[in-house]
C-alpha positions in Angstrom: 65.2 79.7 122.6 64.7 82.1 119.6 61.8 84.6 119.6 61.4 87.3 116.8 62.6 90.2 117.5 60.6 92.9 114.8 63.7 95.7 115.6 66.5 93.7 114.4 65.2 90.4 112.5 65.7 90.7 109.1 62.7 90.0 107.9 61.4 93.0 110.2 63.3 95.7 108.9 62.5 96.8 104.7 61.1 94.0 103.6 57.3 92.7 103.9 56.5 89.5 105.0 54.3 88.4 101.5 52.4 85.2 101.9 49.6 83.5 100.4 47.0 81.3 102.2 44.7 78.5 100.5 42.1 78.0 103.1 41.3 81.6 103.4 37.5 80.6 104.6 38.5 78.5 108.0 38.5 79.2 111.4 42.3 78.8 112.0 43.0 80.5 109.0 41.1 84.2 110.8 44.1 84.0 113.1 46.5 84.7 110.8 44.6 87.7 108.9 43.8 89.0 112.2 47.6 89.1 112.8 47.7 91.2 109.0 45.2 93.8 109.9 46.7 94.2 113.7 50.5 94.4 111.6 50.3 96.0 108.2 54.0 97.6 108.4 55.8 93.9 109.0 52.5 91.3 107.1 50.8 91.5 103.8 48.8 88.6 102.0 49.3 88.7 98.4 46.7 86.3 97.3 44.6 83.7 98.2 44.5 80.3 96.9 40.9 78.6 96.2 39.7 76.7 92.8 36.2 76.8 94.1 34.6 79.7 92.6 31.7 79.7 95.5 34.0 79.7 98.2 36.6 82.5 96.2 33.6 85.0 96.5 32.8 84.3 100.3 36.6 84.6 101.4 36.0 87.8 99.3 33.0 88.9 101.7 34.9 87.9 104.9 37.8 90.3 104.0 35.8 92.8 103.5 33.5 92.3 107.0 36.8 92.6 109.1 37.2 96.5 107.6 40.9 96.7 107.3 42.6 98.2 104.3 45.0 96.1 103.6 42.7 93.1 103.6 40.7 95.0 101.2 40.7 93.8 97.5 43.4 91.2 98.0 43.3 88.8 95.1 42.4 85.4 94.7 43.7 82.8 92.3 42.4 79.3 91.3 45.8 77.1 90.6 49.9 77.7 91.9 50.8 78.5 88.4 48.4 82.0 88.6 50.1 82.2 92.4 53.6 82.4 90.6 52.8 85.6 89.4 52.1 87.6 92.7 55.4 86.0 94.8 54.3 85.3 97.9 57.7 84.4 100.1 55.3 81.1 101.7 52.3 79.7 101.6 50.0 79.0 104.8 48.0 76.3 104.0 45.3 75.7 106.8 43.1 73.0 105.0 41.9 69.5 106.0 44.4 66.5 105.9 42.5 65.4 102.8 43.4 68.5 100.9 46.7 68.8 102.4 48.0 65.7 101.7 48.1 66.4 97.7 48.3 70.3 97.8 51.5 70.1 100.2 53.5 68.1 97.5 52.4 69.5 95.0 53.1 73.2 96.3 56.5 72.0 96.6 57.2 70.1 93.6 56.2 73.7 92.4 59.1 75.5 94.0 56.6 77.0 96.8 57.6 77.3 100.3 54.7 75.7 102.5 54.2 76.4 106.2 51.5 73.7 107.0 48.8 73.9 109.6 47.7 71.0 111.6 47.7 67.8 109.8 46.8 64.4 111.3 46.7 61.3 110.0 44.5 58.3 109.8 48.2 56.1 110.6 52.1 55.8 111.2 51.8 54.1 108.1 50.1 57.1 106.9 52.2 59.7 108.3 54.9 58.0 106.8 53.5 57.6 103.3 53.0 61.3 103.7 56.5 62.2 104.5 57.6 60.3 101.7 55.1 62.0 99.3 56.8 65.2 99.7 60.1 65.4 97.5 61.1 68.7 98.3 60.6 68.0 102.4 63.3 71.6 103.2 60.6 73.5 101.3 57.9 72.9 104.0 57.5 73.7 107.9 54.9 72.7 110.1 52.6 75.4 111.9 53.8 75.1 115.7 52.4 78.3 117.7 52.6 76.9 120.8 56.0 77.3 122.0 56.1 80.4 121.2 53.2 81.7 123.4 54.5 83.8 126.2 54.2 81.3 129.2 55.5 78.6 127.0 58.3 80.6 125.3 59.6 82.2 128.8 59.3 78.5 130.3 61.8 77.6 127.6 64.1 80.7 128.4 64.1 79.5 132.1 65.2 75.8 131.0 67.9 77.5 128.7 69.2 80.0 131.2 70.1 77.0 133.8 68.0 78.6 137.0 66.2 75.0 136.9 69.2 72.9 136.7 69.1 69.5 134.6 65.8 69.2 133.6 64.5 65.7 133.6 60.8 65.9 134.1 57.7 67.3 132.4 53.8 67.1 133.4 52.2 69.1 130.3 48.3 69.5 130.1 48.3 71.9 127.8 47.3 71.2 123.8 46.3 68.5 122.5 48.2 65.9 119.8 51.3 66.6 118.3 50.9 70.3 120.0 51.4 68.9 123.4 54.3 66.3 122.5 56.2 69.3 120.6 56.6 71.2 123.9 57.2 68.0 125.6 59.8 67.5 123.8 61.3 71.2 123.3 61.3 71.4 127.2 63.3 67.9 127.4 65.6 68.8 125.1 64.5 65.5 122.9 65.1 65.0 119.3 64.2 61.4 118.1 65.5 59.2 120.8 63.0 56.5 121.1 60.2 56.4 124.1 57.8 53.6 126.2 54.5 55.0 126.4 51.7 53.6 128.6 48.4 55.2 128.1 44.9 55.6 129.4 41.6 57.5 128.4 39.6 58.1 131.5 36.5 59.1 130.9 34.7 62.3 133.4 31.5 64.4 133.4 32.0 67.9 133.3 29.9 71.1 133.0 30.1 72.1 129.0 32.0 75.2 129.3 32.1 77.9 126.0 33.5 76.9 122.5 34.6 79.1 119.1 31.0 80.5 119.5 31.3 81.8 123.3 29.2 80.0 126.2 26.5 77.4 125.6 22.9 78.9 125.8 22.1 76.6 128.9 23.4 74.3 131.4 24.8 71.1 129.7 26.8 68.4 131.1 29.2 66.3 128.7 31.6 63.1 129.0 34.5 64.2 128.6 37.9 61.9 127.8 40.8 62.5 129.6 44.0 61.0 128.0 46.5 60.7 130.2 50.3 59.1 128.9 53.4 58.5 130.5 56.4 58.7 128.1 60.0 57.7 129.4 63.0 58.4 126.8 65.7 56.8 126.3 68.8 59.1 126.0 72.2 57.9 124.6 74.1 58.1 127.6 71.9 55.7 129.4 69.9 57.7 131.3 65.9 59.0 130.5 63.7 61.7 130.7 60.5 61.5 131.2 56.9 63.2 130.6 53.4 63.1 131.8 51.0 64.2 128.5 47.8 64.7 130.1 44.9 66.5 128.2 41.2 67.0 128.0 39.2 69.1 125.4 37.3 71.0 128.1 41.1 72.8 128.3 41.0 75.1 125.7 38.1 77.1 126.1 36.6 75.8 130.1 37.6 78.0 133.1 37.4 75.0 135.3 39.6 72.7 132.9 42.4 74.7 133.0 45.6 74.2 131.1 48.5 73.4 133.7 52.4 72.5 133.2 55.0 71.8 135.6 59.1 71.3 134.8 61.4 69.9 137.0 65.5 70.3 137.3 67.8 68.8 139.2 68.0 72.3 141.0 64.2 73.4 141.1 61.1 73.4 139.2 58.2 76.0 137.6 54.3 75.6 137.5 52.4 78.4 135.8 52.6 80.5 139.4 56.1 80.1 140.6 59.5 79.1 140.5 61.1 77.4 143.5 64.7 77.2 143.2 67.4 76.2 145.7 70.3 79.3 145.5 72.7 77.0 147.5 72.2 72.8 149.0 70.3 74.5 152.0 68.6 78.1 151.0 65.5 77.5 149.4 63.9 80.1 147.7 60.4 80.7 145.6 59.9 83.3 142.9 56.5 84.4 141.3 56.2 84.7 137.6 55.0 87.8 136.8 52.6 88.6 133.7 52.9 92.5 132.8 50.2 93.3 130.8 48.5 96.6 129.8 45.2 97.8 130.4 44.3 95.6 133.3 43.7 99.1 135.8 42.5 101.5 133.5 45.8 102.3 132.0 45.7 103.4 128.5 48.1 101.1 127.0 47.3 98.3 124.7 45.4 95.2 126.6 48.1 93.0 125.5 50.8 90.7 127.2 54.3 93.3 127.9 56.7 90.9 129.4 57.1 88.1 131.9 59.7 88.2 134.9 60.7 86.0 137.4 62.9 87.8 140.5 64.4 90.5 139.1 65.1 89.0 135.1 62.8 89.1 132.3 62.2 86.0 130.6 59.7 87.5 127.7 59.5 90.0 126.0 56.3 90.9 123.5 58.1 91.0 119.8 55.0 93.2 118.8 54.8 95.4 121.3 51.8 97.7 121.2 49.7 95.2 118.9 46.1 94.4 119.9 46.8 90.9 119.3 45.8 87.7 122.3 48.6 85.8 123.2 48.0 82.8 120.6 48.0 85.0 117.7 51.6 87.4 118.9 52.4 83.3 118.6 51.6 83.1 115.1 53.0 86.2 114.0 56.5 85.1 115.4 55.6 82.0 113.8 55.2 83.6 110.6 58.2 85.8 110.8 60.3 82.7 111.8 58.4 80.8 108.8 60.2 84.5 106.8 63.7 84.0 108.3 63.8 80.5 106.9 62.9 81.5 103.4 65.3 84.1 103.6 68.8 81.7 104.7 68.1 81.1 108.4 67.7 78.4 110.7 64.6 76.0 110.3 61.7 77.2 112.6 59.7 73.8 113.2 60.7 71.3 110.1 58.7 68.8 108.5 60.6 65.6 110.0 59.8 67.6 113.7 56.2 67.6 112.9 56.3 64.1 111.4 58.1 62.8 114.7 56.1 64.6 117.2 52.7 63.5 115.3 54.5 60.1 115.3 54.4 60.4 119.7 51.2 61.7 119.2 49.8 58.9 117.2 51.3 56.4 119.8 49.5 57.9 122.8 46.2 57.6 121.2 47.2 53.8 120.5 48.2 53.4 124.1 45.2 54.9 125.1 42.8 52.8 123.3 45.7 49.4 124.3 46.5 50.0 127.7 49.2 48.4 126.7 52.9 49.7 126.7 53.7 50.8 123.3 57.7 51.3 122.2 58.2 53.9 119.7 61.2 53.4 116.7 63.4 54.6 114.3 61.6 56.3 111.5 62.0 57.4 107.5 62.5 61.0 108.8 65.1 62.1 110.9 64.8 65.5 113.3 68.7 65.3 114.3 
């Protein structure tokens, strides 16, 4: 599993991470310019991206509101031809799939790297059109936060270290579309091999619970769709691996929808409290995993995640230490610094053809949902060996 490492990456030591963003004005797109002002020595955003003259001037007020220098007077350009001039190392673009689905190629056709926020499309067909659309397709990556979260990225570590055995089995109700099939598949070790899927939406009332804006202003109750997916893959020696998506909206934000993930081995298996673990055929033994986090008694240092242990190893460590950041937007700044290292002559940190085949998954659970029929999944133009 690679995590960013701001002491020894490269792109943490001299040189500034420069990017530019076109979407400045979206929710999604506050995360990342949090993740500036919180880290002005390793970020900087040399320009934003917007033709619409309007909009320009109200990204222009929002900087200003969040009262960080180096937000301050950054400057924003109409067209990729103006962009040129300030050289930003990437660009985020966190727009809607409309908009992304011309400004992606054509960023590329311009020589621009492009780390793309979440896409989705009307269709496979449409995916695919997409994927074809893009000429340059090593010039973009796809924004994937989630797998470098702490629970998710020491989850990872255990599966890599071997304390779980063979794993073989996932349940993961935790993000929805393409988000939740990408750890799926990062914690089965699956590239493209194909899948059966058998789907269903189930339908539940559930008390509304708080959204972007904080808590409702009364009691409300709201139907809520459960999509639940089984997906069994075929691997090339004969056997499978298989994975229980299960996921509700009510998970990101409701305290009694919580997000929950369990991996099995062939020697043990983890849930977001413990890790049970055989240390020989007849010695069971169970381990608690361990958030260290400051400022939970009073203690003065940052209230932000440390590390996470299991027994006596450490299987996360914050890359950012000391940064008031939550734990979703440390993500995107190891996202962003892996998005650097890729620029820079490093290994891919979540490629187009990924994105394309786990919004592929993605897009056959919701038709297995809406079926209740099996659905097989297949070869497709992109290829995520």
């Amino acid at each position: 599993m690679r995590t960013f490492d701001s002491t020894n990456s490269d792109s943490g030591k001299d040189k500034k991470i420069r990017f530019a963003i076109l979407g400045a004005k979206g929710w999604r797109a506050k995360f990342y310019l949090r993740v500036v002002r919180a880290l002005p020595e390793i970020f900087e955003v040399c320009a934003i991206l917007e033709e619409n003259e309007a909009r320009a001037k109200v990204i222009q007020q929002q900087l200003a509101a969040m009262n960080a220098v180096n937000l301050a007077n950054i400057p924003v350009v109409s067209s990729l031809e103006e962009l040129k001039a300030y050289e930003p190392e990437f660009i985020v673009m966190s727009v809607g799939p409309d908009v992304l689905r011309k400004a992606v190629p054509a960023a590329a056709d311009a020589g621009f790297y492009v780390l793309q926020e979440t896409f989705w499309p009307d269709s496979v067909g449409d995916l695919a059109e997409y994927y074809t659309s893009i000429h340059s397709p090593q010039r973009v990556q796809v924004a994937e936060q989630y797998r470098f979260q702490s629970h998710h990225a020491a989850r990872l570590n255990v599966i890599e270290s071997g304390l779980l055995g063979d794993v073989g089995q996932v349940q993961v109700s935790a993000a929805h579309g393409y988000h939740g099939v990408s750890l799926i598949r990062h914690y089965l070790g699956i590239r493209d091999e194909t899948a059966e899927i058998i789907g269903r939406a189930l339908a539940t009332t559930t008390s509304q619970g708080p959204g972007r804006d904080g808590y409702p202003s009364h009691e409300a109750f709201r139907e809520d769709i459960q999509k639940v997916a089984i997906l069994t893959f075929a691997m090339e020696d004969g056997s499978s691996r298989w994975a229980v998506f299960d996921f509700t909206d009510e998970s990101y934000f409701n305290e009694i929808r919580k997000p929950h993930t369990l991996i099995r081995g062939s020697r043990g298996e983890m849930d977001e409290r413990s890790v049970r673990i055989l240390t020989d055929y007849r010695t069971p033994v169970e381990m608690p995993v361990c958030r260290v986090a400051g400022g939970k008694f009073g203690e003065l240092t940052p209230p932000c995640i440390e590390k996470i242990t299991i027994g006596d190893k450490c299987y996360y460590t914050n890359p950012f230490p000391g940064a008031r950041l939550t734990d979703e937007e440390t993500a995107i700044a190891s996202q962003l610094a892996g998005m650097a290292d890729y620029v820079r002559g490093k290994e891919p940190l979540y490629s187009l053809e990924e994105g394309c085949q786990d919004m592929y998954l993605a897009l056959l659970i919701e038709e297995a949902c809406r079926s209740g029929a099996p659905i097989q999944s297949t070869q497709m133009p992109w290829n995520c060996r």
